[in-house]
C-alpha positions, 0 to 999 in steps of 0.5 A: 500500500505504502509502494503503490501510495508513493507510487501515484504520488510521484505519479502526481507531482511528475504530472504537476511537473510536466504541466507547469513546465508546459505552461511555461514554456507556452508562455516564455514561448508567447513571450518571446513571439510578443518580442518578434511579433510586438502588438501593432496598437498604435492607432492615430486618431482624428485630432479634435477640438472641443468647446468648454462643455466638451463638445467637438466643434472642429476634427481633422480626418487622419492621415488614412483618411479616416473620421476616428475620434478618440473616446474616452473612458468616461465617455463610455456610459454605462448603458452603452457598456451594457448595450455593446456586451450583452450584443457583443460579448456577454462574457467579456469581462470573464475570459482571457481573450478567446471564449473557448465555448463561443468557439466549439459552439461556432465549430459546431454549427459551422460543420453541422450546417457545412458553412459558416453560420456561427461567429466565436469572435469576442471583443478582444478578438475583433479589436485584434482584427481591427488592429490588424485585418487579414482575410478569414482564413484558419491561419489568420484566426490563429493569428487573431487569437494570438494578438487577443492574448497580447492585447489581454497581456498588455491592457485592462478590461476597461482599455480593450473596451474602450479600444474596441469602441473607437476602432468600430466600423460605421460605413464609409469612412467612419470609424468608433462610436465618438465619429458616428454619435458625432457624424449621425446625431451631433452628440458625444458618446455620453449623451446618446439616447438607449434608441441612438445606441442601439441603433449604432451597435447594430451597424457594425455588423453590415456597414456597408448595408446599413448606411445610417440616413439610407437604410433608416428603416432597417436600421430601425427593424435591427434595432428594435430586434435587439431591443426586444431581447433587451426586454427579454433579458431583463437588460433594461427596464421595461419603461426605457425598452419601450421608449426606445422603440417608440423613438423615431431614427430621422439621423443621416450623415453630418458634415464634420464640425468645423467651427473656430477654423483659426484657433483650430488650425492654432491649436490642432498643430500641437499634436494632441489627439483631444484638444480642449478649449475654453470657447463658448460655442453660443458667444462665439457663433454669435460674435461671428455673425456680428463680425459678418454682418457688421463687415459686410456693411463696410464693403462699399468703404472698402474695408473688408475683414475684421478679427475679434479675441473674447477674453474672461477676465476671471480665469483669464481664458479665451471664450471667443476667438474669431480670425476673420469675418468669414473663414469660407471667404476666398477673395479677401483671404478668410483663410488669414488669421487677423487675430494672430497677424503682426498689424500696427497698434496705432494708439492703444498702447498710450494707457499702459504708457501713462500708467507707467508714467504714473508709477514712475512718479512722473506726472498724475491724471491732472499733470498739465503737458505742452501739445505744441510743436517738437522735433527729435532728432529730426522725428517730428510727430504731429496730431492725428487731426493736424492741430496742436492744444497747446496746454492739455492735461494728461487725462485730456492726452490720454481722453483724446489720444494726443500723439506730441505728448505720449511722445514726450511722455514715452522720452521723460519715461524711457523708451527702454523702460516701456519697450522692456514692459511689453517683452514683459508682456510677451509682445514677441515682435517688440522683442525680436525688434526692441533695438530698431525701436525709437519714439515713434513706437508709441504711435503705432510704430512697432508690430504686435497681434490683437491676441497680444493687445487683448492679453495686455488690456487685461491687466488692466481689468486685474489691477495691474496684473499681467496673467497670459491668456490660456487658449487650452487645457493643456496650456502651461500654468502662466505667471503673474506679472506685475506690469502696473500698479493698483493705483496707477491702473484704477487711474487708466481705467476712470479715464478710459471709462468716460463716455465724453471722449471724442472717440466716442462713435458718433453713430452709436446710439444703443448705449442705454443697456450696454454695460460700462466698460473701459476702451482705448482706440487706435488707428494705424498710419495709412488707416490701414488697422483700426483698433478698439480694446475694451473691458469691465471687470467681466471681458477684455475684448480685442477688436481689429478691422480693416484689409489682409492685404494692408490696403487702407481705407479713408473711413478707417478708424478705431473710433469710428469703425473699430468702437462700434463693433466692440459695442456690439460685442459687449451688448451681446455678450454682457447685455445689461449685467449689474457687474461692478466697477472697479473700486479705489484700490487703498495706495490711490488718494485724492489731493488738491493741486494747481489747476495749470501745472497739476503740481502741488500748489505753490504760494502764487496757485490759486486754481486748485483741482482735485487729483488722484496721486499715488502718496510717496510715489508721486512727485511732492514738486511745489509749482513755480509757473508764476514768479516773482520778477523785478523790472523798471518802473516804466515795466521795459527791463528786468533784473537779475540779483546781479544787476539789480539797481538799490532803487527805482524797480518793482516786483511783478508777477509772470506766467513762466512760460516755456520757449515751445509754448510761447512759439505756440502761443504767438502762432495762435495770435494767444496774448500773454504777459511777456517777461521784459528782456533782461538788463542789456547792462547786465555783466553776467552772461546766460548760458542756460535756456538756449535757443532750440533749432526746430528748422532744418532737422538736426542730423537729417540729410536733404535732397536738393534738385541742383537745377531748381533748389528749394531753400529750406526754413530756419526757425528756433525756439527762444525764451521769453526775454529774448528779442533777437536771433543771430543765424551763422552758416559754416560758421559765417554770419547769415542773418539777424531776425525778431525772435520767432520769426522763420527765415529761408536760406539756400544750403552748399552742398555737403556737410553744413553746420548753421548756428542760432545764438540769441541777444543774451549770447546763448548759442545752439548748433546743428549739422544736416548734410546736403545733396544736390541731384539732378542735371 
């Protein structure tokens, strides 16, 4: 018994022996295939762009031309799980790959009727055809079975699942349930009806004679088979059973979504299988039958295209982005992207100079500038309208976007120093340009896109907070950067929020619902870009119109074209909202200062205003615009310290006014209080407050016709107790003139040096070169 015991015994285990070791090398030799033969699972899928509620609102076919968009797992509902295994495979989550029953039972009746009448294949197997088709063959189901067990070795239940579902035939082109439910019902997966589910599953089997839209009906009568032994089965509820049979099939086949073409384009190069962005897809078909409409008004103007970025101010996300007026538009380049273009600012960067101004303790919204005649180094800007204001505010500069004082203010602040901000604010032409950059840049004179206006505009709806727009999911956690401060930003926005502007379109009437916003126009030179940005605490929307083509238009400007659209745009998307403005941030007071200088108050002030300033930032400079001066009784002559008589004078009061501003002031025929000339007995010699060459440019070259020379002017800028001016060319004496009076000359050819020194014996040179052309 003993002998016989161990005898089974080892019987026994060189059983267990042989088995395992067979099991083994079946699965060391499965290894090794795997190694030869790797699973080919490497699926590429339509890229897709969705909206902020997931929906796909643009696709792209796959290099195979196919519609195969990927679905997620949590896509996968799970009555669209139970619906797909129940008709599929209802043991899927239970065998390895291959059901060996399904299998014997189709051998069975397949020989049994002597031709195939019976399938086998479960999910895992007909994702591995997919994957790989082959024709049906023994050998390549023995192929097919194999590359089951590898799928099975390689992912969950759950992946195979969700592999089988995006690799799906639907007719056509169309593969996966995310393309169909998208094609045939405009839906996601996850919102599918039982009836729309059931009637995709049933499509698989006879693609090509189930063409959704053509075979409705049959469709329909395979659907509802199936649902039937639903109700059988006990699968799902006798209520939803009956629903789905109840519901009508009215689907066809869909054009693929190709809404927000440009920010598509953008976003689908990156690669991503699923893109998702924060576009609200009503605001955005809205905003683009605005831009339509409203473009298609302007064609008789010659004006052709506009572009428009929508950005949420509170999650600093894009929502609405529109390239073009219309995408599908061939002849004036609907293609282009207006949005992302490098185009000419025009002005709208003049409140984020101020603000800067004011941060640097420079001037407050009352400090008073001179808009009156400059020249730099031969640059010589004017007014958009040609004129000069003399005296403004900068409030007022800003409120009626002068160019002569942002150019003044962009030199007291520093070209560097603003040209450094905006590379700060990731302005990328300004960066590749910065050491080409001079003061022209304030004007316009630089190159950035209205998604770079749009992201600086914002910061001023976030304190002075710079924060990049994020256009995806998938875009990098952007940085805060501090471009201005709360106070210096409230101060930008109470001036750029006041309807009293005259940038104010004078044809827009329907302002009555319309929230309160802050905006800043802009036209380019040559009118060929009109701007208008605008923000509430809610959007900051970036408008742009005029031509791809950089022709301009007469009619081309922010205010009267750019502005009416942005109004449009905010009464659409932020109609009558209660929202709150911005609040006076603690670092921003209120002070008294003197009505003509906006500085504090000296003893001669006596017009005071109130302003906002930034205390221990903003200049504490006493004004000094009126001083005391001692002249003769007979009010000729004035007197310095120096050359003051011990009797037989006076004190007077004098408006101190500047050489640029008096030349303003007599060229307006203004009358004002000169200062006498000074003691012509006094020894001492005035080297200070010199004369200023405004005519010729300084270092400028001109071009003269040798047979007919146009002389060129000679003019200076003097100060207010000069009478006389004496010009030398080359150092030889030209002529003596009245102070401010423009004289003619006509130049040698090269290098000329020409010399202005006034009665006091202050001297100013200049060099030009000269070149005569011509016969």
């Amino acid at each position: 018994m003993q002998t016989s015991s161990a005898y089974f015994h080892n019987l026994l285990r060189t059983r267990i022996f042989k088995i395992s070791a067979g099991i083994l090398l079946v699965f060391l030799l499965f290894i090794l295939a795997s190694l030869i033969f790797p699973l080919p699972d490497k699926v590429s899928y339509s890229p897709v762009i969705t909206d902020d509620k997931g929906t796909v609102v643009h696709a792209y076919l796959t290099p195979d031309q196919k519609w195969r968009m990927k679905t997620l797992l949590h896509e996968i509902s799970p009555e669209l799980q139970k619906a797909i295994l129940e008709k599929e495979d209802k043991w899927f989550y239970y065998h390895p790959g291959i059901n060996p029953f399904a299998i014997g039972r189709a051998l069975a009746l397949n020989l049994i009727a002597g031709k195939r009448t019976s399938g086998a294949s479960t999910i895992t197997m007909q994702v591995a055809k997919a994957l790989e088709p082959k024709s049906r063959t023994y050998l390549h189901k023995l192929v097919e079975i194999f590359r089951s067990f590898q799928l099975e070795w390689k992912y969950t239940k759950p992946e195979i699942l969700q592999l089988y579902l995006n690799l799906v035939p639907y007719g056509g082109n169309i593969e996966g349930v995310k393309s169909a439910a998208v094609l045939y019902f405009n839906k996601n997966p996850d919102h599918l009806s039982l009836a729309e589910l059931m009637a995709l599953s049933v499509i698989p089997n006879r693609p090509s004679s189930l063409v959704m839209g053509r075979n409705n009906d049959q469709i329909v009568a395979a659907r509802n088979k199936w649902l039937l032994r639903f109700k059988a089965g006990h699968i799902f509820s006798a209520g939803e059973i009956a629903d789905a049979l109840d519901e009508p099939l009215t689907a066809k086949r869909l054009p693929a979504p190709q809404y927000i073409p440009h920010l598509a384009y953008k976003l689908g190069r990156s690669g991503d299988e699923i893109t998702h962005t924060f576009i609200n897809l009503n605001a955005q078909l809205k905003t683009e039958k605005l831009v339509r409409d409203y473009v298609h008004a302007l064609a008789p103007m010659n004006i052709r295209n506009a572009a428009v970025v929508v950005m949420d101010n509170q999650t600093h996300r894009v929502v609405t982005y529109v390239g073009s007026a219309d995408y599908t538009d061939n002849i004036d380049g609907g293609q282009v992207n207006g949005a992302a273009a490098i185009r000419q600012p025009g002005s709208t960067l003049k409140p984020l100079l101020y603000g800067l101004c004011m941060d640097a303790g420079i001037m407050t919204p009352k400090t008073v500038l001179t808009d009156a005649a400059i020249n730099y180094n031969g640059y010589a800007p004017e007014n958009f309208d040609k004129q000069l204001n003399g005296y403004v505010t900068m409030e007022y500069a800003l409120e009626h976007s002068l160019n002569i004082p942002a150019v003044k203010s962009l030199r007291a602040l520093g070209k560097d120093r603003f040209v450094q901000q905006l590379a700060a604010c990731n302005f990328n032409q300004v960066k590749k340009d910065q050491g080409k950059l001079g003061l022209s840049l304030i004007l316009g004179g630089c190159g950035t896109t209205l998604e770079e206006m749009t992201a600086l505009f914002s910061c001023f709806a976030n304190e002075g907070i710079f924060i990049q727009p994020a256009y995806s999911l998938t875009a990098q956690r952007p940085q805060k950067t501090r471009v201005l401060s709360a106070a210096s930003t409230f101060m930008v926005n109470e001036m750029l929020s006041k309807i009293n502007r005259p940038d104010f379109p004078l044809n827009w009437f329907s302002t009555e619902k319309m929230p309160k916003i802050a905006w800043k126009t802009g036209t380019s030179y040559g009118r060929r870009d009109a701007w208008s940005i605008g923000y509430n605490k809610r959007y900051t929307i970036g408008v742009w119109v005029g031509n791809f083509s950089g022709v301009g238009s007469s009619a081309l400007t922010g205010a009267e074209i750019a502005t009416p659209l942005l109004f449009r745009i905010f009464n659409t998307l932020d109609y009558d909202t209660d929202q709150d403005w911005f609040r006076q941030p603690v670092d921003c007071a209120l002070r008294k200062v003197c009505g003509a200088t906006g500085l504090v108050p000296g003893e001669y002030c006596t017009e005071l205003v109130s302003d906002y300033f930034i205390p221990l930032v903003s200049s504490g400079k006493l004004c000094e615009h009126i001083r005391q001066v001692m002249v003769d009784e007979a009010e000729k002559i004035s007197y310095c310290t120096t050359c003051m008589p011990v009797a037989g004078y006076k004190k007077l009061l004098y408006t101190d006014i500047a050489p640029d501003m008096q030349f303003w002031m007599e060229t307006h025929k203004i009358l004002y209080k000169k200062i006498p000339p000074h003691n012509p007995d006094c020894e001492k010699i005035f080297r200070e407050g010199g004369p200023v060459i405004v005519s010729p440019a300084a270092n400028a070259e001109y071009l003269i016709e040798k047979k007919y020379p146009e002389p060129l002017q000679l003019a200076s800028n003097v100060s207010g107790d000069v009478s006389k001016v004496f010009w030398y060319i080359n150092d030889q004496f030209y002529k003596t003139t009245e102070a401010r009076t423009k004289i003619f000359f006509t130049p040698p050819e090269g290098p000329v040096k020409i010399s202005c020194t006034d009665d006091k014996g202050r001297n100013r040179d200049i060099w030009i070169r000269v070149k005569f052309i011509g016969q």
